[in-house]
C-alpha positions in Angstrom: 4.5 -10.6 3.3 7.3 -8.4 4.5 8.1 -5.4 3.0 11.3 -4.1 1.9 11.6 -0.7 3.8 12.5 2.8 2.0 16.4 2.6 0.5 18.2 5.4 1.7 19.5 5.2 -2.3 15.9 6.1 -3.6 15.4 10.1 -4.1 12.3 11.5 -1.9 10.1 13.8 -4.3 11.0 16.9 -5.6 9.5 20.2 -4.2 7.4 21.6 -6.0 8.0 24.8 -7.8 5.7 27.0 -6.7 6.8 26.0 -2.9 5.8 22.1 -2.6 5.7 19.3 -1.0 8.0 17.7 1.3 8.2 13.9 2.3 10.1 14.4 5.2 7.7 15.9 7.1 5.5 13.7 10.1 2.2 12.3 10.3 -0.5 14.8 12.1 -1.2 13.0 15.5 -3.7 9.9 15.6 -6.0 12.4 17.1 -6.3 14.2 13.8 -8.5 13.0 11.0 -6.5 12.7 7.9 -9.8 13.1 5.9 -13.0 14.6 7.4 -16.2 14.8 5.0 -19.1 16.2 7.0 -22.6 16.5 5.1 -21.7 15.2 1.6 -24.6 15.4 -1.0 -24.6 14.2 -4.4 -27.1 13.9 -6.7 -27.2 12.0 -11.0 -30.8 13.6 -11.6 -33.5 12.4 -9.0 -31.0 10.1 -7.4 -29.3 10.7 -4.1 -25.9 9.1 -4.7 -24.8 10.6 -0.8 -27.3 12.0 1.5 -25.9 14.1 4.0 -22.8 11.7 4.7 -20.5 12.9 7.5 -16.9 10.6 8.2 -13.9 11.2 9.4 -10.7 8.8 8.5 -7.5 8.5 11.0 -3.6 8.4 9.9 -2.9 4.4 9.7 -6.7 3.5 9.2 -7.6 1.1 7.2 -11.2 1.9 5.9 -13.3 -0.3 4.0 -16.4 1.0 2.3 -19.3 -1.4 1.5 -22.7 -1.9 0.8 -24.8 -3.1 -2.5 -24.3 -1.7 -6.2 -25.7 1.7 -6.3 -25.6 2.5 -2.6 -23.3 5.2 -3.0 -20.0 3.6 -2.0 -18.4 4.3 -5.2 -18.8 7.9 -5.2 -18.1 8.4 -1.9 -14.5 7.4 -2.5 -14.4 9.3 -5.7 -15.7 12.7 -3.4 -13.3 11.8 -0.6 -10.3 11.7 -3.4 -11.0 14.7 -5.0 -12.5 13.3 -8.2 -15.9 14.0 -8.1 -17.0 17.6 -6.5 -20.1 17.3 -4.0 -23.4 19.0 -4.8 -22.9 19.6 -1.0 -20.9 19.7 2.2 -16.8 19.4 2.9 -13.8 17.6 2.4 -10.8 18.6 4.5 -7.5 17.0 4.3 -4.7 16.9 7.0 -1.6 18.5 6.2 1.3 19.2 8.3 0.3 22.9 7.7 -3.1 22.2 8.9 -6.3 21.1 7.3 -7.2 21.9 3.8 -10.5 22.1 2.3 -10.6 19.8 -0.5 -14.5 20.9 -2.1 -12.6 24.4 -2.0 -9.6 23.9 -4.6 -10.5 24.4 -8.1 -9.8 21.4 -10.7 -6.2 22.4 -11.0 -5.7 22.0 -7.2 -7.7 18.7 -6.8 -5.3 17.3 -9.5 -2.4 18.6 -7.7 -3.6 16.9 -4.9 -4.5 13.5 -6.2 -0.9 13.9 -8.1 1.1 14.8 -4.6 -0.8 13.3 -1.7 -2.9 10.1 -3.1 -3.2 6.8 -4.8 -5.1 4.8 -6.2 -5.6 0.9 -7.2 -8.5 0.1 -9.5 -10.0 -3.9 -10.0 -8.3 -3.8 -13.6 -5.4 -1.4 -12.7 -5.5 0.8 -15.4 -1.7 -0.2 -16.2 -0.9 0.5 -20.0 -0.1 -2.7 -21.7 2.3 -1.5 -24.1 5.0 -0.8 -21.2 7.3 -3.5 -19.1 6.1 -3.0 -15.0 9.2 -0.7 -14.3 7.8 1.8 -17.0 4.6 1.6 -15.8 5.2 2.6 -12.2 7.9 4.9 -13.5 5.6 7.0 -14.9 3.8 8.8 -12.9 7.0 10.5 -11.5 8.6 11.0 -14.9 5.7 12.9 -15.6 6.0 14.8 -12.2 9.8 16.0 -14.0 12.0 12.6 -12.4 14.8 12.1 -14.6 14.6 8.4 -16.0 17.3 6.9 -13.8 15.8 8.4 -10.5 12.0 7.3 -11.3 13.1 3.9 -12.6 15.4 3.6 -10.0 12.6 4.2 -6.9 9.6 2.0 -9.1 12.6 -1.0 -9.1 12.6 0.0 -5.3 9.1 -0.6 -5.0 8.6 -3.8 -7.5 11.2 -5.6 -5.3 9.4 -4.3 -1.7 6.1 -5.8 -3.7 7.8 -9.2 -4.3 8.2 -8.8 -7.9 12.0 -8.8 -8.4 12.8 -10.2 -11.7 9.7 -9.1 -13.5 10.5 -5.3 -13.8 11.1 -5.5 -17.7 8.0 -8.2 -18.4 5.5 -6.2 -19.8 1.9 -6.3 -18.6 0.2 -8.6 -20.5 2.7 -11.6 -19.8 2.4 -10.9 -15.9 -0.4 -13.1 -14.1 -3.5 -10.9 -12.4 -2.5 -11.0 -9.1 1.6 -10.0 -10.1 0.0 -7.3 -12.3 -2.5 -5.6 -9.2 0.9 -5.5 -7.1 2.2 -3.3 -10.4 -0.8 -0.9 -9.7 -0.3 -0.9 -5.9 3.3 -0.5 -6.7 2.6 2.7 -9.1 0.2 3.5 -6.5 3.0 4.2 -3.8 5.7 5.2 -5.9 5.4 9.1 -5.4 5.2 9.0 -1.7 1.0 9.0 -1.3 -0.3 9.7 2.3 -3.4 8.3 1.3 -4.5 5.3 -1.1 -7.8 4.8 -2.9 -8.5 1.5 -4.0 -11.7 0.7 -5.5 -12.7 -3.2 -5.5 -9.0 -3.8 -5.7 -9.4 -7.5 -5.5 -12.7 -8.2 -8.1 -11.2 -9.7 -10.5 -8.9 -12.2 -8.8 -9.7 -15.3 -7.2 -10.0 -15.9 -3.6 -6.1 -17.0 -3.0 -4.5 -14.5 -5.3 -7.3 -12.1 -3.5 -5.8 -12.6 0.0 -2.3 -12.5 -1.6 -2.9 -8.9 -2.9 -4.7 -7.2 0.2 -2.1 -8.4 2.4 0.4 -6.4 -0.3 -1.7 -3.6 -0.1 -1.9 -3.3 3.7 1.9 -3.7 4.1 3.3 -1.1 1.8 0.1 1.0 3.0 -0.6 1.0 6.5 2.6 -1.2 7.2 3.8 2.4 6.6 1.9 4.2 8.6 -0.2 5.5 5.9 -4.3 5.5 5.7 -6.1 3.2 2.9 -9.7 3.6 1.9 -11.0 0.3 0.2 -14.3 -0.1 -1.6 -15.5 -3.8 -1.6 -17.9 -6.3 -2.4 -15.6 -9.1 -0.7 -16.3 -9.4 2.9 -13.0 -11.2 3.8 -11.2 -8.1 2.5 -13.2 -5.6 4.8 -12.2 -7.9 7.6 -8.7 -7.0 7.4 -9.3 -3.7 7.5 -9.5 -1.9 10.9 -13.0 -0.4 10.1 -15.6 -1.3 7.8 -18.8 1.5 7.3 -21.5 -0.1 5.1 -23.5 2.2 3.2 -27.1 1.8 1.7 -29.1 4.5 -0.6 -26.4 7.1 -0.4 -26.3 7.1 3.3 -24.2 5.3 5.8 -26.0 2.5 7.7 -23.8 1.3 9.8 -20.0 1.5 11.4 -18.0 -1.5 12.4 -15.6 0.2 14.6 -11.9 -1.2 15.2 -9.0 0.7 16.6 -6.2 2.0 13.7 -2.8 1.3 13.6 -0.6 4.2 14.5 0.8 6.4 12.0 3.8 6.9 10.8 6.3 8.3 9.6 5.6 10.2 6.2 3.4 13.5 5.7 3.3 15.4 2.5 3.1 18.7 3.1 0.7 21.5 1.5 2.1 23.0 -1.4 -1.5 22.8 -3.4 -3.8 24.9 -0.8 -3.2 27.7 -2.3 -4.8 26.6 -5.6 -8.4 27.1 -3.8 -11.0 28.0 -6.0 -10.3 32.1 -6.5 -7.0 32.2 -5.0 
């Protein structure tokens, strides 16, 4: 597909209050890791969900995570995105200002984060079936303070640039699986995320509508210039991706190493880091 680039008529995000973010500033170099987890333990009980995992991510990769149920991919993703807080090791993130500890920020700054600088794209998108596709990807920014015309007005921006012109006021339920994943990718990218989570983003569809979807998610991702970390089952969707890691028993096995696309040219800055844990 091609995607509709950024209208110069679609508002960039608000700072922050407290001194935040800005979506004008660049990508770090390729040369910087956007994400670098080094020694990541986690434990449920007597089981080692990661075991001393150590990876670093570049601007414009496209990472795919695999390996069998329970090997630890899951959680990996969830540690890397600030959900889930290690038992051990570190998370830094790349911002313009310079890396940032994720495992440091308390809750408040790992929600900050995951609010400002990430994405993410679930197999059932998580998309609430009361609202029409506009008001879902709307959301997320008229919770961040938008006014209604400027967060409807960039989600239309991004439905159209995800090929869904026409559908913005259908709501969920009459949309077909594969129109309503490119809603979540859509809601995904609609405040401007560096970084985009998806966990097995493709499951539930079948293997055309599958292939239809990835491909949307790699344009408005690293089409950008932005970095996407995809857990999957599907081998054909780690294929497109520029690296695959494979991971068994909460350690990674192996590294199927491709070179990334270059990065581009959106960087949101680092208005969080000073929610560290204590600060």
């Amino acid at each position: 597909m091609t995607l509709v680039t950024r209208s110069p008529d679609v508002p960039a995000l608000p700072p922050d209050d407290a001194g935040g973010m800005n979506v004008q500033n660049p990508l770090p170099s390729p040369q910087q890791a956007v994400l670098a987890a080094t020694g990541l333990v986690k434990t449920y009980g007597t089981a080692h969900a990661l075991d001393g995992v150590s990876l670093a991510v570049q601007p414009g990769e496209s990472l795919a995570i695999m390996g069998a149920s329970g090997s630890g991919k899951t959680t990996l993703l969830h540690v890397l995105a600030g959900i889930t807080a290690p038992d051990g090791g570190t998370v830094s993130f790349q911002t313009i200002a310079g890396p940032v500890r994720v495992t440091d920020l308390n809750e408040s700054g790992r929600s900050r984060l995951r609010r400002e600088s990430f994405g993410f794209v679930f197999q059932q998108g998580l998309l609430i079936p009361e609202l029409t596709a506009v008001e879902n990807v709307a959301l997320p920014l008229m919770l961040a303070g938008y006014p209604r015309r400027e967060a409807e007005g960039r989600a239309v921006h991004w439905l159209h640039a995800l090929g869904l012109a026409g559908l913005e006021a259908r709501r969920i339920g009459e949309l077909s699986g594969g129109q309503a994943q490119r809603v979540a990718i859509a809601r995904a990218q609609v405040t401007g995320a560096t970084v985009i989570f998806a966990d097995e983003p493709t499951g539930a569809l079948d293997s055309a509508t599958s292939e239809d979807v990835m491909g949307a998610l790699l344009d408005s991702t690293v089409g950008q210039g932005h970095t996407l970390i995809v857990v999957t089952h599907d081998e054909s969707v780690a294929a497109r991706c520029s690296r695959t890691v494979r991971m068994r028993d909460g350690k990674l096995e192996t590294t199927d190493a491709a070179a990334p696309r270059a990065a581009g040219a959106e960087f949101l800055g680092a208005g969080w880091q000073q929610e560290a844990t204590g600060a």
